[in-house]
Z-matrix of the N, CA and C atoms (Angstrom, degrees):
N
C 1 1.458
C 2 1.523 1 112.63
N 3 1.848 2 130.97 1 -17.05
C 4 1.269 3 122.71 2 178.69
C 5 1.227 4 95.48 3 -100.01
N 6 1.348 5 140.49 4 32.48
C 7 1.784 6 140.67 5 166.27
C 8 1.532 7 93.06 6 -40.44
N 9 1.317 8 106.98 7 -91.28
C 10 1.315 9 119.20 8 -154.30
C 11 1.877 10 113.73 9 -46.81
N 12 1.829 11 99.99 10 -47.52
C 13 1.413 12 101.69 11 178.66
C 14 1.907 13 111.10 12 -53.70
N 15 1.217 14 105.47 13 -36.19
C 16 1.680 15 127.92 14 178.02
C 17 1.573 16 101.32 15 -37.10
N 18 1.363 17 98.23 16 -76.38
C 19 1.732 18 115.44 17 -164.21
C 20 1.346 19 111.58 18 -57.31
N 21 1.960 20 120.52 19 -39.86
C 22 1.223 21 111.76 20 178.39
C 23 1.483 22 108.82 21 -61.67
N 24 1.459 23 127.25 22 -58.96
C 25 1.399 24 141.07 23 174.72
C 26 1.624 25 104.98 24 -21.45
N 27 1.566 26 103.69 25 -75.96
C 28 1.645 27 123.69 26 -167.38
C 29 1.807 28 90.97 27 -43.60
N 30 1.476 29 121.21 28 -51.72
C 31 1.456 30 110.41 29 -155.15
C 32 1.312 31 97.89 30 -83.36
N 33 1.488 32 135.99 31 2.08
C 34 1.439 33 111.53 32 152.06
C 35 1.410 34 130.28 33 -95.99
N 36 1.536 35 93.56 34 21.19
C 37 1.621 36 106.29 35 -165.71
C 38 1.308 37 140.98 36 54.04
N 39 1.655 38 101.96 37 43.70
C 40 1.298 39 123.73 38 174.00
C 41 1.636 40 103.58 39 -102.85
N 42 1.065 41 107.68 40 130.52
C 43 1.832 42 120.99 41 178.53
C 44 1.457 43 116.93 42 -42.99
N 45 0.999 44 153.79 43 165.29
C 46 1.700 45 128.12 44 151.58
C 47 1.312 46 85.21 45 -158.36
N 48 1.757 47 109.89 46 149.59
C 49 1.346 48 130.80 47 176.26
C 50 1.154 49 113.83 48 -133.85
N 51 1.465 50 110.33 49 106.26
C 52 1.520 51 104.78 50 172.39
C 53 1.444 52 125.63 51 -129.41
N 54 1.158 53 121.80 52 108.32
C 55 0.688 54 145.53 53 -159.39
C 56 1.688 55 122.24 54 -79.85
N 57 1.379 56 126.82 55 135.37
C 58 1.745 57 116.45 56 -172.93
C 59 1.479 58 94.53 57 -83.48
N 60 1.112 59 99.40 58 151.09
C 61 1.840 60 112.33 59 170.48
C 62 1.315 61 103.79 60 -93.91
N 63 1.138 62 106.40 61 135.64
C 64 2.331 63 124.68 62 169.20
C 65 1.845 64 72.66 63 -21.90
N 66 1.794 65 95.30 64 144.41
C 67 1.624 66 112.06 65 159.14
C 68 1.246 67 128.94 66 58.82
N 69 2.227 68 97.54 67 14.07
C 70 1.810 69 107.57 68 -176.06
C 71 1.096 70 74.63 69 -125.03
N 72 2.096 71 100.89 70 173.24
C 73 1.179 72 122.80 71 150.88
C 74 1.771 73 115.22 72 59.20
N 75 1.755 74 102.67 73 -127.62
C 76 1.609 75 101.15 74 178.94
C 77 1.537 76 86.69 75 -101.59
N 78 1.392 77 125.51 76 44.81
C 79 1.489 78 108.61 77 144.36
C 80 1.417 79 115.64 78 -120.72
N 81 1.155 80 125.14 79 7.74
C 82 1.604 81 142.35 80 -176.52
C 83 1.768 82 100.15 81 -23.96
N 84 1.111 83 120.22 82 -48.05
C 85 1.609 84 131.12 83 177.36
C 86 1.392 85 113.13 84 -43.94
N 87 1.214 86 110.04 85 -37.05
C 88 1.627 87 115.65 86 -166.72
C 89 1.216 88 124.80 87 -98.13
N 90 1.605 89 107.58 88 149.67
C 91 1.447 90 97.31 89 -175.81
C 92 1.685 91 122.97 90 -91.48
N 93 1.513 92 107.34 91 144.73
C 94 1.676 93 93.41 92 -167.51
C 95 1.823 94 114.62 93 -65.78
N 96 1.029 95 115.32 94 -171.91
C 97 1.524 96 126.65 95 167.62
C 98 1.227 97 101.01 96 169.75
N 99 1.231 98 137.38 97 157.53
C 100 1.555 99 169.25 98 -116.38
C 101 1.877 100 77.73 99 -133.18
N 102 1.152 101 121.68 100 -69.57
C 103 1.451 102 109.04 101 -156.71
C 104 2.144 103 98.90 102 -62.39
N 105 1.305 104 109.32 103 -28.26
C 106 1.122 105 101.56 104 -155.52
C 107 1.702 106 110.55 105 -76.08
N 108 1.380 107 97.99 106 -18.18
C 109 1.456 108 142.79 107 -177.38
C 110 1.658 109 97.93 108 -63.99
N 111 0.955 110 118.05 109 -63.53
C 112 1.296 111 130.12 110 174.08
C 113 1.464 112 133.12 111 -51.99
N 114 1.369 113 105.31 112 -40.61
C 115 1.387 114 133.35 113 -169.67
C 116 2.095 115 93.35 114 -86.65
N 117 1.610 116 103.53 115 -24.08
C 118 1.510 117 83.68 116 -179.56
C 119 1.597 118 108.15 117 -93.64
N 120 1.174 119 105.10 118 -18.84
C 121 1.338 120 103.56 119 -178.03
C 122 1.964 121 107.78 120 -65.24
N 123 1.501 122 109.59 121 -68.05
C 124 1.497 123 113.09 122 167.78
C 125 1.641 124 105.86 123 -29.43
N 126 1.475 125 144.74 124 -46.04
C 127 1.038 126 133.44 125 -167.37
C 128 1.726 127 101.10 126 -84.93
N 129 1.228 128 128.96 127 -11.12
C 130 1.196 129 122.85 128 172.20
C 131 1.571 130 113.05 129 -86.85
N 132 1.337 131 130.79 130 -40.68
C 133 0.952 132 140.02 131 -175.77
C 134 1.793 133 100.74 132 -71.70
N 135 1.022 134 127.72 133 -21.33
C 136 1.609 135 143.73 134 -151.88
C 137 1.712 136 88.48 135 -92.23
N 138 1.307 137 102.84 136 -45.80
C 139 2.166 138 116.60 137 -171.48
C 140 1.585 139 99.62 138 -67.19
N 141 1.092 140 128.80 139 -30.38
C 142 1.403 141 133.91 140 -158.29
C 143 1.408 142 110.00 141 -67.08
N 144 1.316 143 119.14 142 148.76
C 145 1.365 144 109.81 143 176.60
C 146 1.378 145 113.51 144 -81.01
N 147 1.640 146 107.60 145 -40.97
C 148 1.517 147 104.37 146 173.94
C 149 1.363 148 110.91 147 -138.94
N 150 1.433 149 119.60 148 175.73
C 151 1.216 150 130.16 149 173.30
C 152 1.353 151 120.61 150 -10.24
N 153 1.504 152 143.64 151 63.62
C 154 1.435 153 134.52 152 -166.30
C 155 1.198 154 134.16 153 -49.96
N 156 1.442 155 126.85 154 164.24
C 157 1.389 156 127.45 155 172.33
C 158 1.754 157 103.33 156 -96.70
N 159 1.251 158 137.40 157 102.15
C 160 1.693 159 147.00 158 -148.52
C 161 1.630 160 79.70 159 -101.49
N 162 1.719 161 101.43 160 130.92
C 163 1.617 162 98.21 161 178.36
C 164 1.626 163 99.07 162 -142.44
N 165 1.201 164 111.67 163 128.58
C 166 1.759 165 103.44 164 -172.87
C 167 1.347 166 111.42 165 -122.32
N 168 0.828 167 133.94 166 155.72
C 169 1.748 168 142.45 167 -175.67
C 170 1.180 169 93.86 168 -108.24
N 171 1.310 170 133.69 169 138.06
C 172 1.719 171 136.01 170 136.46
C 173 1.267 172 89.85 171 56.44
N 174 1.585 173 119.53 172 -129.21
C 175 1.614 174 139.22 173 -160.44
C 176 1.484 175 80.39 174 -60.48
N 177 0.885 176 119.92 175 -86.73
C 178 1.587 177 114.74 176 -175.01
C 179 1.487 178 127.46 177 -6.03
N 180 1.611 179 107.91 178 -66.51
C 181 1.662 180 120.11 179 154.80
C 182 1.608 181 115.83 180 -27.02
N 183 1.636 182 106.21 181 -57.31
C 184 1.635 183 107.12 182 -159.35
C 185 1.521 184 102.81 183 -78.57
N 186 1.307 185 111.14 184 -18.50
C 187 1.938 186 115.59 185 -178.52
C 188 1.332 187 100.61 186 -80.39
N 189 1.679 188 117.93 187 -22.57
C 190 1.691 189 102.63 188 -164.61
C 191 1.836 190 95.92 189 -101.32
N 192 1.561 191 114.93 190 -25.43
C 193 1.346 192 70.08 191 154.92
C 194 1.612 193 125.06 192 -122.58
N 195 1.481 194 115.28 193 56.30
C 196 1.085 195 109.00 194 151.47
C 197 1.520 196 124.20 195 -85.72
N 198 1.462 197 104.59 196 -22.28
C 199 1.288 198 104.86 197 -174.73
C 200 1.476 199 113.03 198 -94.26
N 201 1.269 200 118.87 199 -12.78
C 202 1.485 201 131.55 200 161.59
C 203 1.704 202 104.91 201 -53.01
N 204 1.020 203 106.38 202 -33.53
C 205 1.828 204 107.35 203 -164.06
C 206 1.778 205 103.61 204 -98.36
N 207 1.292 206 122.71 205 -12.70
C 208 1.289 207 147.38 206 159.61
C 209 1.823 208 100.00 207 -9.43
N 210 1.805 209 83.36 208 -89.80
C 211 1.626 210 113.63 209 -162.10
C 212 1.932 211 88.88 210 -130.27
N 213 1.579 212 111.15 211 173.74
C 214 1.346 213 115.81 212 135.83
C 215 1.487 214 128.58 213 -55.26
N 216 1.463 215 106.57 214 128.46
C 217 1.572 216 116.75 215 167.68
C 218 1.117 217 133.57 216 -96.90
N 219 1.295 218 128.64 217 146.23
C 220 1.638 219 122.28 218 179.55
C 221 1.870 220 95.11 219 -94.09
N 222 1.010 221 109.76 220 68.17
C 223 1.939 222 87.79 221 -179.99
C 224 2.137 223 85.76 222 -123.56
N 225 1.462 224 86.72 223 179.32
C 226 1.900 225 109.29 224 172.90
C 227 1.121 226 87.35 225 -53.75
N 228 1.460 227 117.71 226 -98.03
C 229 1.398 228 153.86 227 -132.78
C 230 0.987 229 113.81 228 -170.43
N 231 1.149 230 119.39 229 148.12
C 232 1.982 231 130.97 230 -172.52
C 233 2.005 232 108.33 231 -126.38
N 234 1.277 233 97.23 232 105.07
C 235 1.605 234 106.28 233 173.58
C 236 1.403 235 102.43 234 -95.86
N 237 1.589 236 101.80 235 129.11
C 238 1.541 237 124.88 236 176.08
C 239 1.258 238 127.23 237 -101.05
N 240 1.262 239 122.85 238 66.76
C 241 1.439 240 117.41 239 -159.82
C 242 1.540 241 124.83 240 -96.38
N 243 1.393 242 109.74 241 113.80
C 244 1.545 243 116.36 242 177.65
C 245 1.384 244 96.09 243 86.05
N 246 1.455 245 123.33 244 45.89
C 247 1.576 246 115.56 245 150.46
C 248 1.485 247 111.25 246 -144.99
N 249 1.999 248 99.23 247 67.01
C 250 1.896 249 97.13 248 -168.83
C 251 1.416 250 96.72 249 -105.54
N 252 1.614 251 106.84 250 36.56
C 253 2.147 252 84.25 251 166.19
C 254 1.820 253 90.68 252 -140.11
N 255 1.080 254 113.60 253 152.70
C 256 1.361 255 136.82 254 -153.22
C 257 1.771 256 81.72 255 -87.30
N 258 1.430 257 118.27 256 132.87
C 259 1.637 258 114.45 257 167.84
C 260 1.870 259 88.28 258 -85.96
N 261 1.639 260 73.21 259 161.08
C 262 1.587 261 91.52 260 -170.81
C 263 1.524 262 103.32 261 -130.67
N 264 1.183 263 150.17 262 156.71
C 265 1.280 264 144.64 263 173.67
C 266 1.357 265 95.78 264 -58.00
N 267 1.420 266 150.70 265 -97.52
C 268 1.721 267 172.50 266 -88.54
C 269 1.859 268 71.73 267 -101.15
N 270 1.601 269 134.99 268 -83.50
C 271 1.003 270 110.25 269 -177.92
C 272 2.197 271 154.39 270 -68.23
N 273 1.642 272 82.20 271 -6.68
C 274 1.621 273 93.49 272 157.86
C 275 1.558 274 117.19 273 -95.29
N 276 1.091 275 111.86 274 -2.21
C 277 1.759 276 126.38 275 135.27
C 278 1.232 277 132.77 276 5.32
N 279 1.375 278 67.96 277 -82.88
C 280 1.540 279 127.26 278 -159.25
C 281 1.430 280 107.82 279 -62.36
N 282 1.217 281 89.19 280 -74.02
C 283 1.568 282 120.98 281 179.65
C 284 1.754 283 109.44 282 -56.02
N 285 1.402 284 108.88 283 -17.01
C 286 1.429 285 109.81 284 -173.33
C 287 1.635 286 97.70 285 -95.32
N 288 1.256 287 130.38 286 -48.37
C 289 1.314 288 139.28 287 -178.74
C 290 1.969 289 99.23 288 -55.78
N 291 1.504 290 134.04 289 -33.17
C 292 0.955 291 131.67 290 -173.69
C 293 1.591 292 95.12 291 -83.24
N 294 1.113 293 124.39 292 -45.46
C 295 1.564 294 120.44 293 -178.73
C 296 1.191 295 109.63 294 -41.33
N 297 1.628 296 122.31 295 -51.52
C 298 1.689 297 127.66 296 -162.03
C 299 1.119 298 87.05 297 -67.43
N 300 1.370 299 146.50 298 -36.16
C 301 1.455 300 121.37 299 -144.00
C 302 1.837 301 93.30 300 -114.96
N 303 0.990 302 113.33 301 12.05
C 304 1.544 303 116.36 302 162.08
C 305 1.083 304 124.08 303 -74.49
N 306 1.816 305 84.30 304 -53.39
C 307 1.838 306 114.90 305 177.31
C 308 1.156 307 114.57 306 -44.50
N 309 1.588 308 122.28 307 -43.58
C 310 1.101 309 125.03 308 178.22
C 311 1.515 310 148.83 309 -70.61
N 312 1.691 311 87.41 310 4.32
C 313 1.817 312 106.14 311 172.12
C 314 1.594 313 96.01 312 -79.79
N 315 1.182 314 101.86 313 160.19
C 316 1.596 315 119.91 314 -168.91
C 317 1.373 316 112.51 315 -73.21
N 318 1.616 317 131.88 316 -2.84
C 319 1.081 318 147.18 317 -179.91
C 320 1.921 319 96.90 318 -123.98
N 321 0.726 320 120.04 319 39.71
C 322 1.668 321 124.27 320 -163.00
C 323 1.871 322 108.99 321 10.16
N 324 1.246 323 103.71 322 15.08
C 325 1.123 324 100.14 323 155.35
C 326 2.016 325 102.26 324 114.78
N 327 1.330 326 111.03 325 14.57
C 328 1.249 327 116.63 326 177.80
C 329 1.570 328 115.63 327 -70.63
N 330 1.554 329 127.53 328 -23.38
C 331 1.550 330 118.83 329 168.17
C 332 1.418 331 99.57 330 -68.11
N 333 1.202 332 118.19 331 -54.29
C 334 1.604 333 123.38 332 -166.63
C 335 1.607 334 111.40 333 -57.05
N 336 1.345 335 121.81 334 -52.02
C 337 1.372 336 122.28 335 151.36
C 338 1.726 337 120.36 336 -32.21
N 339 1.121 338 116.04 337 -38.49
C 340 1.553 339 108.93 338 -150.83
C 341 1.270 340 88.28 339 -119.23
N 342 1.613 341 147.01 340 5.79
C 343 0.960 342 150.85 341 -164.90
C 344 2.061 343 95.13 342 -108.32
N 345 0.914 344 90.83 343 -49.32
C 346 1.886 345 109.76 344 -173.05
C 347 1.462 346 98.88 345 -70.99
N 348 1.494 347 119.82 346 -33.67
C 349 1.432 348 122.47 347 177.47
C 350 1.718 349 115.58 348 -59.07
N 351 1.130 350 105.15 349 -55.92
C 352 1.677 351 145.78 350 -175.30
C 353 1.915 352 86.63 351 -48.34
N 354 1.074 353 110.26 352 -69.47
C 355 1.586 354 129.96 353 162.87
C 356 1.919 355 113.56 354 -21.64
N 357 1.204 356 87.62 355 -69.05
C 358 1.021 357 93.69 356 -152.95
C 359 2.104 358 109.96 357 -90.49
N 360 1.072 359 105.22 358 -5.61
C 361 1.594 360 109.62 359 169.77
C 362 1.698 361 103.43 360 -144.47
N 363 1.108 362 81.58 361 120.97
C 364 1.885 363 110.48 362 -174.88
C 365 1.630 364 93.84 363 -49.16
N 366 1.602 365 125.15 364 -70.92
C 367 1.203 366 137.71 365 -158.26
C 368 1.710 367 108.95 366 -59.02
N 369 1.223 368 119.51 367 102.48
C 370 1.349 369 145.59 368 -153.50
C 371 2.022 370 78.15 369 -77.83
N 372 1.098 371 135.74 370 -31.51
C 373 1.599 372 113.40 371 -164.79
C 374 1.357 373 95.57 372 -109.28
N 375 1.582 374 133.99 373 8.72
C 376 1.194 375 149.36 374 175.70
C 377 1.795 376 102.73 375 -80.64
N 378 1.462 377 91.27 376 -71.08
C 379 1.415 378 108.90 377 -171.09
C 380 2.331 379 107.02 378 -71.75
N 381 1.269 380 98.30 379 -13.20
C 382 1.336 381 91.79 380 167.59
C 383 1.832 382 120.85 381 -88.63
N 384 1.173 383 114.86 382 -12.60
C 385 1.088 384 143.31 383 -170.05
C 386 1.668 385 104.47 384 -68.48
N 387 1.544 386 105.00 385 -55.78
C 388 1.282 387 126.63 386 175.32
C 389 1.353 388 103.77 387 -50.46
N 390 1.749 389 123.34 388 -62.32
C 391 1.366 390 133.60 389 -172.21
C 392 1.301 391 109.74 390 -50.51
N 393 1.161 392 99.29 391 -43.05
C 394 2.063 393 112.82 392 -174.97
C 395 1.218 394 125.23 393 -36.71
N 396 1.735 395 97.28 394 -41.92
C 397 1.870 396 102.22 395 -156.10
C 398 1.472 397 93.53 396 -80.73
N 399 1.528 398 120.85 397 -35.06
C 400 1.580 399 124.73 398 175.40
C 401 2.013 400 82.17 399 142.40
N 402 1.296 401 98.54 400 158.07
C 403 1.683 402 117.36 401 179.34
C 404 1.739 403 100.13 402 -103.96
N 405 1.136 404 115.52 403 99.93
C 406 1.465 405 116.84 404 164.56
C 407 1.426 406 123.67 405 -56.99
N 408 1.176 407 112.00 406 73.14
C 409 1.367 408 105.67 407 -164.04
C 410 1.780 409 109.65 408 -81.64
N 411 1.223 410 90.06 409 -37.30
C 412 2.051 411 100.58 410 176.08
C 413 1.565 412 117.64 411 -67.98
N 414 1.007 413 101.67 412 -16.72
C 415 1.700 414 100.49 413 159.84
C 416 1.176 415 154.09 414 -78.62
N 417 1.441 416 98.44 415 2.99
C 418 1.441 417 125.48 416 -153.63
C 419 1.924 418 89.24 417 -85.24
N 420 1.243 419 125.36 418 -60.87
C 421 1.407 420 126.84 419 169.25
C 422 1.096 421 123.36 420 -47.83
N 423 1.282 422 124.96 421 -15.69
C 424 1.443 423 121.53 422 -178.95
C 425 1.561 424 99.20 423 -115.41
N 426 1.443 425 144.64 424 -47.83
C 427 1.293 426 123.92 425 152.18
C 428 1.545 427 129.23 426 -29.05
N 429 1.270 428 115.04 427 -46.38
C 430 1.326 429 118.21 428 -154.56
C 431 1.711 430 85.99 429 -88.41
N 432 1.278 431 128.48 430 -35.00
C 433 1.749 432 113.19 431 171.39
C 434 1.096 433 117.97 432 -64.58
N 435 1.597 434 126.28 433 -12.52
C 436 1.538 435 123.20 434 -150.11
C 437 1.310 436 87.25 435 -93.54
N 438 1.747 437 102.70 436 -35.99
C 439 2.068 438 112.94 437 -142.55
C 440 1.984 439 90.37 438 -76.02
N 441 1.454 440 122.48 439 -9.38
C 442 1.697 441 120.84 440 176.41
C 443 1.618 442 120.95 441 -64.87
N 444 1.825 443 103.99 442 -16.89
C 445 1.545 444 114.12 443 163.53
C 446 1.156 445 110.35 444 -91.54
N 447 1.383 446 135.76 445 21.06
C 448 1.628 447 106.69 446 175.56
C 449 1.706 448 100.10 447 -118.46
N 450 0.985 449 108.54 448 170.11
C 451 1.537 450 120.07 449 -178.74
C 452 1.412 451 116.94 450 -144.78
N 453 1.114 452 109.71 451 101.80
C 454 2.007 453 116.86 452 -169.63
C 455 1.336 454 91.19 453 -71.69
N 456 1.199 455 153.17 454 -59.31
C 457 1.494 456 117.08 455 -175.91
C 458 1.333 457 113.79 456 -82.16
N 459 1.191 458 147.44 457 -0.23
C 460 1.333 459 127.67 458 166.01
C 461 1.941 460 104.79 459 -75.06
N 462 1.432 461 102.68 460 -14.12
C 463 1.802 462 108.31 461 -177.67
C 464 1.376 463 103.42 462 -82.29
N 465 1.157 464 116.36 463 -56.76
C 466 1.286 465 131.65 464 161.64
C 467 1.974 466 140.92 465 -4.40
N 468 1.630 467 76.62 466 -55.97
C 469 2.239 468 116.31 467 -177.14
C 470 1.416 469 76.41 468 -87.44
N 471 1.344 470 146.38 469 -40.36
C 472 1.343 471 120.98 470 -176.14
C 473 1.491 472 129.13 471 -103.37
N 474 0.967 473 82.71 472 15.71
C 475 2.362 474 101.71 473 169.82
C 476 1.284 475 110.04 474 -61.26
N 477 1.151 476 155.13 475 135.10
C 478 1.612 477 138.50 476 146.08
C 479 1.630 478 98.48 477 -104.39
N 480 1.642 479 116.93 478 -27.45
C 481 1.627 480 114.35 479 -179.15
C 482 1.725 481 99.83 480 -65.00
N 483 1.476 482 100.14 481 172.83
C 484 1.509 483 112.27 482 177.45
C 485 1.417 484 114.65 483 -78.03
N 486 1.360 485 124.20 484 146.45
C 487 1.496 486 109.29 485 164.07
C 488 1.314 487 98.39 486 -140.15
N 489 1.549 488 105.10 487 161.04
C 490 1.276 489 119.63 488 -158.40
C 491 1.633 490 97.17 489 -130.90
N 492 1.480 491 130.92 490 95.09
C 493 1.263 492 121.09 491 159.94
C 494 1.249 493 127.47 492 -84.12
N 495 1.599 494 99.79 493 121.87
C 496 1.322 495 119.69 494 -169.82
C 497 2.014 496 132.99 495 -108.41
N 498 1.438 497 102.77 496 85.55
C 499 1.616 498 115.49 497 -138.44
C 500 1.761 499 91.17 498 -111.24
N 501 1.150 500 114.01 499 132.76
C 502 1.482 501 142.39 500 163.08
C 503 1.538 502 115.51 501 -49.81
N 504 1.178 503 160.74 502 101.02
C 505 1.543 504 153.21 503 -165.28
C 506 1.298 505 77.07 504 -48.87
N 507 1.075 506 139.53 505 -98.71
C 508 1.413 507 145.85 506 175.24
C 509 1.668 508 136.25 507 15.89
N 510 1.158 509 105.69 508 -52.61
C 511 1.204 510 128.67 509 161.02
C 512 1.474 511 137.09 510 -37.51
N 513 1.534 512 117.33 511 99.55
C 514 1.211 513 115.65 512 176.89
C 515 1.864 514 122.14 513 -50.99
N 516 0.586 515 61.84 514 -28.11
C 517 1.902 516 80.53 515 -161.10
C 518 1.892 517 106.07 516 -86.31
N 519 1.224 518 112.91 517 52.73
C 520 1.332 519 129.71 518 178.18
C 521 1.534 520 133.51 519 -135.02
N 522 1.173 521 95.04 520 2.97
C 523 1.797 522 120.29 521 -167.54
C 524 1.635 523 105.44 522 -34.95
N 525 1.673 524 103.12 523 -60.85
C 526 1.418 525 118.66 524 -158.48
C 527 1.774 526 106.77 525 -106.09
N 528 1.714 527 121.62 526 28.21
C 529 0.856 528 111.55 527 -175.83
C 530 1.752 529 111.37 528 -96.55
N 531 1.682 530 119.29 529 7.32
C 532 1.312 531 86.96 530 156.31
C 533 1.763 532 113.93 531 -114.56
N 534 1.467 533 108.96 532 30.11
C 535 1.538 534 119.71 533 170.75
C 536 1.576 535 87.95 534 -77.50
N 537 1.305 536 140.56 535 -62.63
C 538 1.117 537 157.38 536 177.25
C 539 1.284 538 102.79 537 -21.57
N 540 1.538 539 116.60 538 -68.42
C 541 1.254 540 115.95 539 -150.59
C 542 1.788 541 91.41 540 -84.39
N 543 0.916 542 135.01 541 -7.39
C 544 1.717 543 130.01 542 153.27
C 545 0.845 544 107.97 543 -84.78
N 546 1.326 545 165.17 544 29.72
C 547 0.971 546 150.99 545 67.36
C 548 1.656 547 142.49 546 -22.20
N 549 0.593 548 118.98 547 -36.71
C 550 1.487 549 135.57 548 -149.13
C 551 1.659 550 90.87 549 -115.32
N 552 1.794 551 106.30 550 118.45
C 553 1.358 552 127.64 551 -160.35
C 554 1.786 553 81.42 552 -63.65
N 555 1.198 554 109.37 553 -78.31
C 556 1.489 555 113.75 554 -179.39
C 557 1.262 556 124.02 555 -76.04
N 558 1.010 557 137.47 556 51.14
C 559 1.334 558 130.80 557 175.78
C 560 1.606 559 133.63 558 -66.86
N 561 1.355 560 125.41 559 167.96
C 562 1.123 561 119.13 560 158.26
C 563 1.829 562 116.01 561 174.29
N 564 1.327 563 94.91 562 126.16
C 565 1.812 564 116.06 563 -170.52
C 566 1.254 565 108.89 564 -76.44
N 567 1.274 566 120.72 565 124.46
C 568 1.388 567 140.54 566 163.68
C 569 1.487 568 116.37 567 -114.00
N 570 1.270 569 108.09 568 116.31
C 571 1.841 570 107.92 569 178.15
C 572 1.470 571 95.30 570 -114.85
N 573 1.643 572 100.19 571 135.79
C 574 1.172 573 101.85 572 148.16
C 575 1.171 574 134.21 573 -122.56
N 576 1.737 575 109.18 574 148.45
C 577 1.662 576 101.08 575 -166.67
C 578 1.576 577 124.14 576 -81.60
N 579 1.039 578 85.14 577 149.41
C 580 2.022 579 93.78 578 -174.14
C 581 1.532 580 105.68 579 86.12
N 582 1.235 581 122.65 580 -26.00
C 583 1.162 582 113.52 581 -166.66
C 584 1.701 583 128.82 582 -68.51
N 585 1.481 584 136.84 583 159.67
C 586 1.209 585 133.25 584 -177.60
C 587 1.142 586 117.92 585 -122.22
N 588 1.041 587 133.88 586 162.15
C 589 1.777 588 131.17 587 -169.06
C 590 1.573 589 80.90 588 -41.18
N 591 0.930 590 160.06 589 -85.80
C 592 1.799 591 141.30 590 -133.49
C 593 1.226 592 88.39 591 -81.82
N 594 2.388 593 119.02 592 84.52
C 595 0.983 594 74.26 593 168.03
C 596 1.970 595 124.44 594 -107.72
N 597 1.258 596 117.12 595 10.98
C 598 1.015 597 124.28 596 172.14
C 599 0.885 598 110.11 597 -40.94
N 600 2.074 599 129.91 598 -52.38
C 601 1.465 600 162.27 599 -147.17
C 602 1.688 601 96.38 600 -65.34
N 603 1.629 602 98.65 601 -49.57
C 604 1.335 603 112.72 602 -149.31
C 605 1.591 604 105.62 603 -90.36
N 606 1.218 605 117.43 604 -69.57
C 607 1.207 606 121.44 605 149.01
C 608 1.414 607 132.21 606 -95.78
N 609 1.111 608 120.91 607 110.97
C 610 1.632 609 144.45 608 -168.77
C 611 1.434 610 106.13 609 -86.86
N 612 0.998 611 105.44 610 -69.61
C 613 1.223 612 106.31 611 -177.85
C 614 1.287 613 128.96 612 -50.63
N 615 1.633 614 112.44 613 -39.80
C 616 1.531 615 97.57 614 168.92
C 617 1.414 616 117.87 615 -94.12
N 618 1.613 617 111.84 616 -4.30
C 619 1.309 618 102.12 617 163.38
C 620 1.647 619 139.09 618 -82.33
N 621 1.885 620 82.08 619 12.55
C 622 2.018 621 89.38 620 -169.80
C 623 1.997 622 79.61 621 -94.05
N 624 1.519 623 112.11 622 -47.29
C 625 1.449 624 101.56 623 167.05
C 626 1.231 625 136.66 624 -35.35
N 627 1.195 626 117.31 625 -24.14
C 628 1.429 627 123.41 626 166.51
C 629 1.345 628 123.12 627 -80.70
N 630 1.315 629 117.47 628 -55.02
C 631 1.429 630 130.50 629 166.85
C 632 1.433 631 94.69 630 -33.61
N 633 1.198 632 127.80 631 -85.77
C 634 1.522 633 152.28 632 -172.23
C 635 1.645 634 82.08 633 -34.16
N 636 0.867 635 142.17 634 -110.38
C 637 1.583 636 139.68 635 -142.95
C 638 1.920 637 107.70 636 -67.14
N 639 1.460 638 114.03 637 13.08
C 640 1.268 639 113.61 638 169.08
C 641 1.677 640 96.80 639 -92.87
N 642 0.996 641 110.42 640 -34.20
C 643 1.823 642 113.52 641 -165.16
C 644 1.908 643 97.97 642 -72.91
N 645 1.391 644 133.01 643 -29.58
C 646 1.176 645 122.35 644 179.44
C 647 1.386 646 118.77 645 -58.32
């Protein structure tokens, strides 16, 4: 799904590392966990030549800054995009009771996945991009139990780097993002308009603009 953000980056000759998470991509085999989660990020940040710019999508967002709040980091700045509401047990629940019964279509739910995708980002080599890397569909139960230990403002009180939350008007998943940004020694809110939780997916263009003016 960062193809496209990748290629613009790579052709100005900025480095980019992206890395699959336990139970993504070419790790589809594996099972997730928060520690294992962690351990890939440190090995990405470890490859870098220098101080990185840490950029997370959704689950991605809530892993980069949990592990930001860990220890002190040597990175730029860390953009969090599309993870401005705090998970709560009662609603990853929720979300876990909807998984089983996804699971339970005869395709565990891969038309229905890729059907809502198709939906939801116009750009047909955008939304194929996503399909490409592989659809983690078996991870969804073991993320969503792991994601009930983390706490974005207790990660948050322990940031000293900058972060930049970066949320879609669109976007369900934004409830608690300006508790966040009082929180957060460095903070700073970025909305974008029209956009939906995918919002890189959705709007690209101003989300490669962002990227681009996080790295200065």
């Amino acid at each position: 799904m960062w193809r496209h953000e990748r290629a613009l980056l790579e052709a100005a000759g900025i480095e980019v590392i992206a890395p699959d998470l336990p139970g993504h991509g070419t790790r589809m085999g594996e099972r997730f966990s928060i520690d294992s989660a962690m351990l890939t990020i440190d090995q990405a940040v470890a490859d870098a030549a220098s101080p990185p710019l840490i950029v997370g999508f959704s689950l991605g967002g809530y892993l980069s800054l949990h592990w930001a709040g860990l220890q002190p980091r040597s990175v730029h700045r860390i953009v969090a995009a599309s993870c401005g509401t705090q998970p709560t047990r009662a609603a990853l629940g929720a979300w876990r009771a909807l998984a089983r019964v996804i699971h339970a279509f005869p395709d565990r739910g891969l038309t229905l996945n890729n059907s809502l995708l198709g939906l939801a980002v116009r750009d047909r080599q955008l939304a194929a991009d996503v399909i490409a890397g592989g659809v983690a569909l078996e991870v969804m139960q073991d993320a969503l139990r792991e994601m009930c230990s983390l706490s974005v403002t207790d990660s948050l009180s322990r940031i000293d780097n900058e972060v930049w939350f970066v949320n879609g008007t669109l976007d369900h998943f934004r409830t608690n993002e300006r508790s966040y940004l009082r929180v957060a020694h460095h903070g700073r809110l970025i909305h974008v308009k029209g956009a939906t939780h995918l919002v890189g997916l959705t709007r690209p263009v101003e989300f490669h603009r962002i990227i681009t003016e996080a790295l200065l």
